[in-house]
N, C-alpha and C positions, 0 to 999 in steps of 0.2 A: 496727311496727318502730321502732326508738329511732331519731332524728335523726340519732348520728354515723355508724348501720350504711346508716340509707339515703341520706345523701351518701356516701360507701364504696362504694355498689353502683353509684354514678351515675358515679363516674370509673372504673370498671373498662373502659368501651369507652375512654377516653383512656388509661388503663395500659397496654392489650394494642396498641394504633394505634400508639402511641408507641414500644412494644419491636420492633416489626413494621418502623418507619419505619428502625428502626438494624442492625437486620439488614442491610433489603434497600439499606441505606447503603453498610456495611460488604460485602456482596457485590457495590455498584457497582464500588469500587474493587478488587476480587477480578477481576472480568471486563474491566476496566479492562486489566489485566495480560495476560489470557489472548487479548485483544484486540488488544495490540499483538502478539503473538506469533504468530496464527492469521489476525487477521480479525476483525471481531465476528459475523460470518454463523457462521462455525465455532463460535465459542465460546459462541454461545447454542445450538447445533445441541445440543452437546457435554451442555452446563449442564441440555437438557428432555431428554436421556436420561438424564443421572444422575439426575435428578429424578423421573423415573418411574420405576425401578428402587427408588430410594429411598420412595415414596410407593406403590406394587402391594402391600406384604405387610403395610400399617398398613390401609389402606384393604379390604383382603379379609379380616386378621384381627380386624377391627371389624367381620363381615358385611356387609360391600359387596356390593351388586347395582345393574346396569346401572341408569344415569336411565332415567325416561320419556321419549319424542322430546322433550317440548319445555324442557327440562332437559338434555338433551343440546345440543339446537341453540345453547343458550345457553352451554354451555363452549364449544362450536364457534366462534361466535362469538367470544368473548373469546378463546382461544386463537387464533386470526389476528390479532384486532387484537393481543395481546401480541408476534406474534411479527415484524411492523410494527414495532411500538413499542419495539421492546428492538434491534433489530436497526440501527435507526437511532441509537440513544439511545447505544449501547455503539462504532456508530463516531464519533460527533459527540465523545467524552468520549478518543478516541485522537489526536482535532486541536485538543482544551482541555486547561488542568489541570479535573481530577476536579472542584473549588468551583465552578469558574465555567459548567461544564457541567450543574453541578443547579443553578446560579442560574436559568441561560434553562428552563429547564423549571416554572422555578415560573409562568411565565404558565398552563399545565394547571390547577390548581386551582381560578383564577378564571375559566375559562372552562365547567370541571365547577358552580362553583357554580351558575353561571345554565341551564346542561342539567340540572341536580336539577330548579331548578324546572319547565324543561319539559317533560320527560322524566317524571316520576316525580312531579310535582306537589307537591315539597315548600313552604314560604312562606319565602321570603329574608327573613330578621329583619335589622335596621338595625346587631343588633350582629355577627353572621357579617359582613355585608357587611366592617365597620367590621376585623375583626378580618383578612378576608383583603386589603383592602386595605394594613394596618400590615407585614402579611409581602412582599406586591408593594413596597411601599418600599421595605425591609429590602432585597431582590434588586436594584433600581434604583439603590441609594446604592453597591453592590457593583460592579455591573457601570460603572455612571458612572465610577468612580475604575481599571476594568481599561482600560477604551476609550478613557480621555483619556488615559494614558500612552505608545500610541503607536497607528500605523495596522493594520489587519486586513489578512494576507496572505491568499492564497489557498486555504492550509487551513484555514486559523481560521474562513473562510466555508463553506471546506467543512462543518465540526462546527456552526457556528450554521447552517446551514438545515437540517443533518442533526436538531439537538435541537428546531431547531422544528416540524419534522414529527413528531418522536416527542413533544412537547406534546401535539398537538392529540389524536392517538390516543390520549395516557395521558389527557386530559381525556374522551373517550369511555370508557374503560377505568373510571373512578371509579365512573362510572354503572353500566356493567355491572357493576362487584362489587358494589354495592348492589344490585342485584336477583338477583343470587348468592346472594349473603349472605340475605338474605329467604327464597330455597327451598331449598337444599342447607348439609349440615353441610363445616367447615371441612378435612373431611381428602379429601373429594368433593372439593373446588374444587381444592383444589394440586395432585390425583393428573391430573385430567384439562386442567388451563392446562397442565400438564409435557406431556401427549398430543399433543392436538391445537397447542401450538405445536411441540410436535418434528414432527407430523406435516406441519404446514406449511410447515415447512422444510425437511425434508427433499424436497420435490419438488423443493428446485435442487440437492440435492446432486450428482450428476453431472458439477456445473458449479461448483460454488463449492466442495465440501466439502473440509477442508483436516484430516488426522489429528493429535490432542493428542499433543505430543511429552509424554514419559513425566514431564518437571518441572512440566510446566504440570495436570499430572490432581486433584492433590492440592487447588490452589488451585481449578477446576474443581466439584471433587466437595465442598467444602467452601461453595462460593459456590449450588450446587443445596440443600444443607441449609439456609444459610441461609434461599433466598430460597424454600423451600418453608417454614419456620418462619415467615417473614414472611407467605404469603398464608395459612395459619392464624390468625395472631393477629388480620392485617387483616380478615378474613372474619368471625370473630369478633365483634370492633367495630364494624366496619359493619350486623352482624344484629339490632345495640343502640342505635345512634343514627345520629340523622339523617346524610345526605351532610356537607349544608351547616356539619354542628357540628364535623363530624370534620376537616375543608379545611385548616385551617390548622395544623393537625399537620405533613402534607406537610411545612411550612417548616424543620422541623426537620432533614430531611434536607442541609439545608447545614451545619448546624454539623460532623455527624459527616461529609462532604464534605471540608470542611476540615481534619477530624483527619488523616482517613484518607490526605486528597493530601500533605500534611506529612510523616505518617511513612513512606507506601509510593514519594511520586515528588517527594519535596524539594519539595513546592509550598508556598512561603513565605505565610504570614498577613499581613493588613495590618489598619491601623486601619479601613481601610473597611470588611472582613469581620467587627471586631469591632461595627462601630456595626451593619451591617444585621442580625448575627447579633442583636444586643439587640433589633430592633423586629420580627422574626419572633417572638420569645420571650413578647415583649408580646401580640403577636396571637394566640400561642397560650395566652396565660395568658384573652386576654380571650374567648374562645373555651369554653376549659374553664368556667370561672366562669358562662356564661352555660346550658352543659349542665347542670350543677349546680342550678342553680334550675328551669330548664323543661323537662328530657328524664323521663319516665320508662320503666324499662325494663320 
């Protein structure tokens, strides 16, 4: 294989992670919406039904048949922790602007990187480390320059303990799509995280569920597309390269965080968003570069 086709084939999991990473950006700020409007409990209810609605006739007209149990047990699995981890995450980002709520989330990555290595036995190389801690700065110079501007009221505490508890489960979550990713193909994984997290939520509807008023269905059923496009592409990627190479991609999700708070809820940019967004970018330049010379697929 010529040298330029097989660098080419080495960044296609950082292609597909990357377009994955802005989708499911671009549907934070989508549920973001439909969150101040319902709940986030409702609006993720809402999001794993369109989503399986949407993902039942791709996934049967590709001859889809049931997992084995233990392929089952394992969307099982991730679907609770998703529906944990989104559920929290979607209200912590209703008592933030949109940035600064994927800023606190980026602690997940580097707490994923050190569960690859335990969990799945991968070897922490000096440049991943190096690379996910360039993007934790990157969030730290951000959030520094949000907290010294004044004191934290009692929702804003509310949303940071909320996004830290959906860290720690999206940092379990990394792991579990990498051993996803490893046995099932990527239209299996969307069809059944949409299942069994509707499924899991729905046990409190009774109690929590709140009906999508008829303006909010579009943003809704459009944030389900995405962020089923998203765990495709992500699925994908992951089935290609290491956890630990792929981590500092994540970081990227603040840039389009930012766009997105900008034009959907006035959330104004600063110099500080611009510097940390530059040493995420580094960490994922240094990251890529490093998949490039030592992954192959």
């Amino acid at each position: 294989m010529p040298a330029g086709q097989h660098r080419h084939h080495h960044l296609l999991p950082f292609v597909a992670v990357t377009i994955g990473i802005a989708c499911f950006s671009i549907m934070d700020a989508l549920m973001k919406g439909a969150s101040l409007a319902v709940g986030a409990y409702s609006a993720m209810l809402w999001r794993s039904a369109a989503g399986t609605v949407l993902m039942a006739p791709l996934w049967k007209a590709r001859g889809g048949t049931l997992p084995p149990a233990p392929r089952m047990r394992l969307h099982a699995l991730r679907g609770a922790n998703t529906a944990g981890m989104a559920v929290s995450f979607f209200y912590g980002i209703t008592k933030l602007p949109l940035a600064e709520g994927i800023a606190i989330s980026f602690i997940a990555p580097l707490i994923a990187l050190y569960l690859a290595a335990i969990l799945l036995g991968e070897k922490v190389t000096r440049k991943a480390v190096l690379a996910s801690l360039l993007g934790l700065a990157g969030v730290a110079v951000i959030c520094a320059a949000r907290f010294s501007q004044g004191g934290l009221d009692d929702e804003a505490v509310l949303g940071i303990a909320a996004i830290l508890l959906s860290a720690v489960l999206y940092a379990w979550n990394l792991i579990l799509q990498r051993r996803q990713a490893q046995i099932a193909d990527p239209v299996e994984i969307a069809l059944f995280q949409a299942v069994f997290t509707g499924l899991v939520l729905s046990v409190f509807a009774p109690w929590f569920a709140v009906w999508l008023p008829l303006a909010q269905w579009l943003g809704v059923g459009l944030s389900a597309v995405l962020a089923m496009t998203s765990l495709m592409l992500i699925a994908w990627g992951y089935a290609r390269a290491e956890t630990q190479v792929l981590l500092p991609i994540e970081y990227t999700a603040f840039i389009w965080a930012a766009l997105m708070g900008w034009l959907m809820f006035d959330e104004k940019l600063t110099s500080a968003t611009v510097a940390g967004a530059v040493l995420i970018v580094i960490g994922c330049w240094i990251a890529a570069r490093g998949h490039t010379e030592q992954t192959a697929l």
